[in-house]
C-alpha positions as CSV (number, residue, x, y, z in Angstrom):
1,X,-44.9,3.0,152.7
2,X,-48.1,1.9,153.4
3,X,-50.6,-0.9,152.0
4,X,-53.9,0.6,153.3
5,X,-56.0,-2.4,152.3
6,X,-53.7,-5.1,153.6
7,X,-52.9,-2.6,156.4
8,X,-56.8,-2.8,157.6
9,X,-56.9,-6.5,156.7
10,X,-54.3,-7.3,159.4
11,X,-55.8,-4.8,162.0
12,X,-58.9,-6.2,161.6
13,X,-57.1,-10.2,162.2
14,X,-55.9,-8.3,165.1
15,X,-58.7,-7.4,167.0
16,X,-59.8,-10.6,166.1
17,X,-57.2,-12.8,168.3
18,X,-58.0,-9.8,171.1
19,X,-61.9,-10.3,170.9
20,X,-61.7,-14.0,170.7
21,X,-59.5,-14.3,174.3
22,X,-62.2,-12.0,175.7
23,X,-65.1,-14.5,174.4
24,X,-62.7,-18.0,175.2
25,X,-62.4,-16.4,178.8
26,X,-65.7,-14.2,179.7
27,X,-68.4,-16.4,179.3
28,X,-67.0,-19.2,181.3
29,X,-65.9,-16.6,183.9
30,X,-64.4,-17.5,186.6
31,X,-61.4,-19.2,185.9
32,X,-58.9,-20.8,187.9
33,X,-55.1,-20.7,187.1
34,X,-55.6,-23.9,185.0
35,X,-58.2,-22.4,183.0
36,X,-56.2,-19.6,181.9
37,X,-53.8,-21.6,180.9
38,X,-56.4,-24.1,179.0
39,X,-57.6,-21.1,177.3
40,X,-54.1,-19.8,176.3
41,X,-52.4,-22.6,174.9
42,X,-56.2,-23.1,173.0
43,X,-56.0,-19.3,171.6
44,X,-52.2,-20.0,170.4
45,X,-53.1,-22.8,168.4
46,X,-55.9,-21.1,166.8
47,X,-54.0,-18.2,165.7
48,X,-51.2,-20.7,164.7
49,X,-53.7,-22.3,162.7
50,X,-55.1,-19.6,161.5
51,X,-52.1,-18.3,159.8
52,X,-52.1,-21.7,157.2
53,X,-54.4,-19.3,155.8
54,X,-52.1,-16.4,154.8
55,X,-49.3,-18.2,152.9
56,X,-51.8,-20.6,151.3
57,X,-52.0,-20.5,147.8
58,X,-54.3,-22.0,145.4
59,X,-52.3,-22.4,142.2
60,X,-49.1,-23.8,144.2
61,X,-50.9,-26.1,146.4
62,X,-49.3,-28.1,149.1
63,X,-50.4,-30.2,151.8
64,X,-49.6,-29.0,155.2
65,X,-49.6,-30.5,158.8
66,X,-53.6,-29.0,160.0
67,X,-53.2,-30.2,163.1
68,X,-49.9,-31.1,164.6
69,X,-49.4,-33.2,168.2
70,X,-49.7,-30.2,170.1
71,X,-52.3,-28.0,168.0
72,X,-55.2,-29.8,168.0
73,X,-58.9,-29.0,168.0
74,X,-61.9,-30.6,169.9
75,X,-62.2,-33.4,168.1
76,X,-58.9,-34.7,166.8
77,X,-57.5,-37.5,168.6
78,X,-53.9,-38.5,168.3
79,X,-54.8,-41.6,166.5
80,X,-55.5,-39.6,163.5
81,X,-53.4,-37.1,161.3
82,X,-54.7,-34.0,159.1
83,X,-53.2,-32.1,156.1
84,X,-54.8,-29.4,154.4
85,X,-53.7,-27.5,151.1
86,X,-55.8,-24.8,149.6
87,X,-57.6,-25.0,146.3
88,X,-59.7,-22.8,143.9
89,X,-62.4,-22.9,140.9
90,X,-59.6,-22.2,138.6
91,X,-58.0,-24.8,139.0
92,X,-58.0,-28.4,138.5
93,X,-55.6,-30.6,140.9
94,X,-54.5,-34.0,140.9
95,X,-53.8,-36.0,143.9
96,X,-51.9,-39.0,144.5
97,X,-49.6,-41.1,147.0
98,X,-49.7,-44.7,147.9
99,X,-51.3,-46.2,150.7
100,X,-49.5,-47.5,153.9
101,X,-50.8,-48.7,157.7
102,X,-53.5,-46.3,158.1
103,X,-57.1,-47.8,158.3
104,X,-58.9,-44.9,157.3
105,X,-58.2,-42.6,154.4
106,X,-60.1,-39.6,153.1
107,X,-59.9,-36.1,150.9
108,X,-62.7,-33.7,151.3
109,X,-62.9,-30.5,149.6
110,X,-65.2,-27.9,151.4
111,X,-66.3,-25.1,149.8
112,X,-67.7,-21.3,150.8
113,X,-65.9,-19.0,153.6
114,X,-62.3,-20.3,154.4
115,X,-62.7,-19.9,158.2
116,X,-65.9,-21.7,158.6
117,X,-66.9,-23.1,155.1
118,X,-70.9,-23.8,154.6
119,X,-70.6,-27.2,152.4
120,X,-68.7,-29.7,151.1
121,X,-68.4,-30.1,147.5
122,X,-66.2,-33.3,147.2
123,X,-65.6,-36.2,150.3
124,X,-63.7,-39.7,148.8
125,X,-62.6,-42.2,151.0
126,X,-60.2,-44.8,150.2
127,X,-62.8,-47.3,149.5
128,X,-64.2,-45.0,147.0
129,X,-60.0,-44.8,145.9
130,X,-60.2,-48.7,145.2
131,X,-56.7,-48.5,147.2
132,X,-55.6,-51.2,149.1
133,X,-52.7,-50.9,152.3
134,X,-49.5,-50.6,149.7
135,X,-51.2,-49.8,146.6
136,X,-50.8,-46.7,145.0
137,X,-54.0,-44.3,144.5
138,X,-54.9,-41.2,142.5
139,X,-57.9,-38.9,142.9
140,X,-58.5,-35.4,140.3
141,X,-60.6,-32.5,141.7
142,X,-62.3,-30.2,140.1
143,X,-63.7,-27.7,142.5
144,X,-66.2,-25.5,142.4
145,X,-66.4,-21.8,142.1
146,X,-66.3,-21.2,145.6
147,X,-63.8,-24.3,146.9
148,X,-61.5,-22.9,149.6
149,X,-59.1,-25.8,150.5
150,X,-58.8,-30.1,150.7
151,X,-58.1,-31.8,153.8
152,X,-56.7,-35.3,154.1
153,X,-57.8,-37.3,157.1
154,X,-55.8,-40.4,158.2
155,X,-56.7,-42.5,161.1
156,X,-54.7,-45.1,162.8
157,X,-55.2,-48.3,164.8
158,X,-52.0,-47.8,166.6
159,X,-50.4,-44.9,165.7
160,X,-46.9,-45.9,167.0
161,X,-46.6,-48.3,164.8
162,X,-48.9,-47.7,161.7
163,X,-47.3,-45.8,158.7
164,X,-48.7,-42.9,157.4
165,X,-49.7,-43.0,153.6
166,X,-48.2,-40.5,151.4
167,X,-49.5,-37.6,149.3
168,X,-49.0,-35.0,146.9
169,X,-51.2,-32.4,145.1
170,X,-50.2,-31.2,142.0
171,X,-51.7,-28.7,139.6
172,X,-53.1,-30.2,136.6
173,X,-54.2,-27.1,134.6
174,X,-55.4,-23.3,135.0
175,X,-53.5,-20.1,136.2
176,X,-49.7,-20.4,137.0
177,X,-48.9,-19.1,140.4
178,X,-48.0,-15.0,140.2
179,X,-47.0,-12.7,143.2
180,X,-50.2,-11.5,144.6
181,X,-52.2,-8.3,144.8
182,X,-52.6,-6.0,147.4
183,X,-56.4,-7.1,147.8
184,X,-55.4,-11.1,147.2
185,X,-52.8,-10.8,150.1
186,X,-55.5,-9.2,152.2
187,X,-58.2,-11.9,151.4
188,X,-56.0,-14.3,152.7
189,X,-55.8,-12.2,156.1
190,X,-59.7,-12.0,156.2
191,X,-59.6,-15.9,155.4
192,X,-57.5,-16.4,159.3
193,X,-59.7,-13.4,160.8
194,X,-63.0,-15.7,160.0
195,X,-61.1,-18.6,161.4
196,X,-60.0,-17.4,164.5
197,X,-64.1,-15.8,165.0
198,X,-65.7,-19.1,163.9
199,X,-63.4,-21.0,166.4
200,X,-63.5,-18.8,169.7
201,X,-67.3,-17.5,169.3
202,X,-69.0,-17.8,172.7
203,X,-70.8,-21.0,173.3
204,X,-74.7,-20.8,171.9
205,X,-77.2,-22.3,173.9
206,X,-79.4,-24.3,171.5
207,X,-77.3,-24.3,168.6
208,X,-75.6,-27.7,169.0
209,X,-75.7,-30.3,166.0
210,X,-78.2,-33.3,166.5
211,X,-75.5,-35.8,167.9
212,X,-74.2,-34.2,170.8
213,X,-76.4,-34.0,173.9
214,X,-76.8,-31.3,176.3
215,X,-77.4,-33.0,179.0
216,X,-74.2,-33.9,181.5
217,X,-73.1,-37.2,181.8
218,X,-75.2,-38.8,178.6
219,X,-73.6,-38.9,175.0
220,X,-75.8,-38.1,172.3
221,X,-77.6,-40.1,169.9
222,X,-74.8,-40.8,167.4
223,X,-76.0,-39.2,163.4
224,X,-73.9,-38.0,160.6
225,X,-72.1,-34.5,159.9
226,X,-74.4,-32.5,158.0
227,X,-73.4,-29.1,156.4
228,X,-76.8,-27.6,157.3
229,X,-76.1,-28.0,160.8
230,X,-73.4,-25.2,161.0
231,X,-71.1,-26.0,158.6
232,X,-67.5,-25.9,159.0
233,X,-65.1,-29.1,158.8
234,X,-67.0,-32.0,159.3
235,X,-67.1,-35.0,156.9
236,X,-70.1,-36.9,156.0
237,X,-68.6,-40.3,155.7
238,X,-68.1,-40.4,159.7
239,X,-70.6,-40.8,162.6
240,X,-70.6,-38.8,165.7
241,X,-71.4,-38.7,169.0
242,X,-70.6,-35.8,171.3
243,X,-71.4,-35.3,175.2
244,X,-70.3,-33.2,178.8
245,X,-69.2,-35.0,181.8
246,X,-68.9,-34.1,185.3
247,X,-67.6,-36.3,187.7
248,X,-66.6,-35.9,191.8
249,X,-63.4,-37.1,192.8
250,X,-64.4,-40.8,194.0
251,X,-65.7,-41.1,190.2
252,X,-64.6,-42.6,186.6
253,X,-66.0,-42.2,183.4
254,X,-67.0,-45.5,182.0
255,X,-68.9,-46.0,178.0
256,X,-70.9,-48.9,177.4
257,X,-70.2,-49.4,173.8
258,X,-71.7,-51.4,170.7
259,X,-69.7,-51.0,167.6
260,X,-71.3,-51.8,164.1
261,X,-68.9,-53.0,161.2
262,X,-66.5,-50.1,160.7
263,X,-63.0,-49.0,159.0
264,X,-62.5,-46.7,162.9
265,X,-63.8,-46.0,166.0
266,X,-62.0,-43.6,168.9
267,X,-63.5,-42.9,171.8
268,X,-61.8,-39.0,172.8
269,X,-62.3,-37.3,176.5
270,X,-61.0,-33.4,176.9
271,X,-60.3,-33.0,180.4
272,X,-58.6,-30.6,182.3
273,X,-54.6,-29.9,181.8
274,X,-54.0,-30.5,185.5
275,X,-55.6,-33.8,185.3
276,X,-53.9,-34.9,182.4
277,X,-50.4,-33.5,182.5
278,X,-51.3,-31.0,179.3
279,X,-52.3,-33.8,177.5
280,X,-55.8,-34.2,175.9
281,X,-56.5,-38.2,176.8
282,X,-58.5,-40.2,174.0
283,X,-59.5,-44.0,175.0
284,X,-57.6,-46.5,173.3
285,X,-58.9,-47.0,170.3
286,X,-57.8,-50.8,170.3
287,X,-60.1,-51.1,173.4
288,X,-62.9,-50.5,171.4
289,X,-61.7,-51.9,168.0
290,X,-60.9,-55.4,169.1
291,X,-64.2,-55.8,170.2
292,X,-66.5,-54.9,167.8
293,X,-69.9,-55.8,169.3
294,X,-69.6,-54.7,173.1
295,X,-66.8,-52.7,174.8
296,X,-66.7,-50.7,177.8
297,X,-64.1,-48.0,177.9
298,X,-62.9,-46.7,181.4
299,X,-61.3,-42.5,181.2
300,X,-58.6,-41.5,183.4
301,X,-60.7,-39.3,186.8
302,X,-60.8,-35.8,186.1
303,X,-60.7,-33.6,189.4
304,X,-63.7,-31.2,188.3
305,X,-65.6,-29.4,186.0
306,X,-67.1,-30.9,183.1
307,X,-65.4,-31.0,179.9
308,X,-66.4,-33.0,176.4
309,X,-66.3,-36.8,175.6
310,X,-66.4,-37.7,171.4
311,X,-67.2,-40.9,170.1
């Protein structure tokens, strides 16, 4: 038997993934073996991520590992951890855990298409939480109309050590959870097709957000997330900076850093998997967070072609 509209949904998540290894690969034509492989492992964890989308339900919430040590986006160092659990407008949630070792702690709730949301509707942070390292916290959401999910960011000053604090979202009142429809279950495939689009779209010349620069070797002037700047996942609590590198082979990247009073600061360099043994390499963050005013942070040498640097 047949489900023609969750039938189509799936087809159409489908040609997705196969359009977005074309546009990964074809517009930074041509690759080398490394690339390929760069773009493959990228393209797996996109449609691995992309999948949170399908089982996620709103009124039997749950926070799940966003990124996990090998699926990570551009941006996420391994100094920081991310959960997601999807929410509604029919709803109203409650969530709560207690603090432990991480220095940064935050819950924003983004609202409009799942797989590249316009807004953000809710961001607290755990000063806003009043929450101290150990103390317990609690934070109700009410979302909007058009909320599609929460994520929870934690950041670490050493992540080897440093505890992670705990959560839990719970369900305070609205519609119990039921087995879906045909056209619910097929929203939720839509909801991974947008993903995997928003995430392997070819590169637009002229459509970067205000802090990253487009010229090799200099890092943009550092500015806030804003939502009108292409949406998606940011958070407006955080600063960024973003920048290309290219470097020969007798070269090293160096940043000349001032740090103003903060709860975090990681300095992140994508390089190339051969150069980094398949691992994406972020600066110590201690580096820079011992020394608040001045630091200068030296990255492992690449062998070629540029790739980003995020502060």
């Amino acid at each position: 038997m047949t489900r023609p509209v969750i039938d189509a949904a799936i087809a159409e998540y489908l040609q997705a993934v196969e359009q977005g290894w074309r546009d990964v690969c074809e517009p930074r034509e041509p690759l080398g073996a490394i690339d390929v492989a760069d773009a493959s492992q990228f393209l797996a964890a996109i449609t691995e991520g992309a999948l949170t989308f399908v089982h996620a339900d709103p009124a039997a919430p749950q926070f799940v590992p966003w990124v996990t040590p090998d699926r990570r986006w551009a941006d996420n160092g391994r100094d920081s951890q991310y959960w997601m659990a999807p929410v509604d407008g029919a709803h109203r949630y409650r969530v709560h855990g207690t603090r432990r070792g991480e220095c940064y702690l935050s819950f924003t709730v983004y609202a409009g298409t799942p797989g590249h949301p316009e807004g953000v509707a809710l961001n607290v942070n755990h000063l806003a939480l009043g929450a101290r390292p150990g103390d317990a916290y609690e934070l109700v959401i009410e979302p909007p109309p058009d909320a599609c999910y929460v994520i929870c960011r934690q950041y670490f000053l050493d992540p080897t050590r440093d505890e992670a604090a705990t959560l839990q979202i719970d369900v305070v009142d609205g519609s119990e959870a039921v087995t879906p429809t045909d056209d619910a279950i097929a929203a939720r495939w839509r909801g991974a097709t947008g993903f995997v689009r928003a995430m392997t779209r070819p590169p637009v010349i002229g459509n970067a957000p205000s802090y990253a620069s487009t010229v090799v070797n200099e890092i943009g002037a550092p500015a806030g997330w804003r939502s009108d700047e292409g949406g998606g996942r940011g958070t407006p609590d955080q600063t960024y900076a973003l920048g290309r590198f290219r470097l020969d082979h007798d070269e090293a990247l160096v940043m000349d850093v001032r740090v103003p009073p903060c709860a975090y600061t990681s300095g992140w360099a994508t390089l190339r998997r051969a150069d980094a043994a398949g691992r994406r390499t972020p600066a110590p963050p201690r580096s820079i967070t011992r020394k608040p005013r001045h630091s200068a942070t030296r990255m492992p040498r690449p062998r070629s072609s540029a790739r980003n640097v995020l502060m």
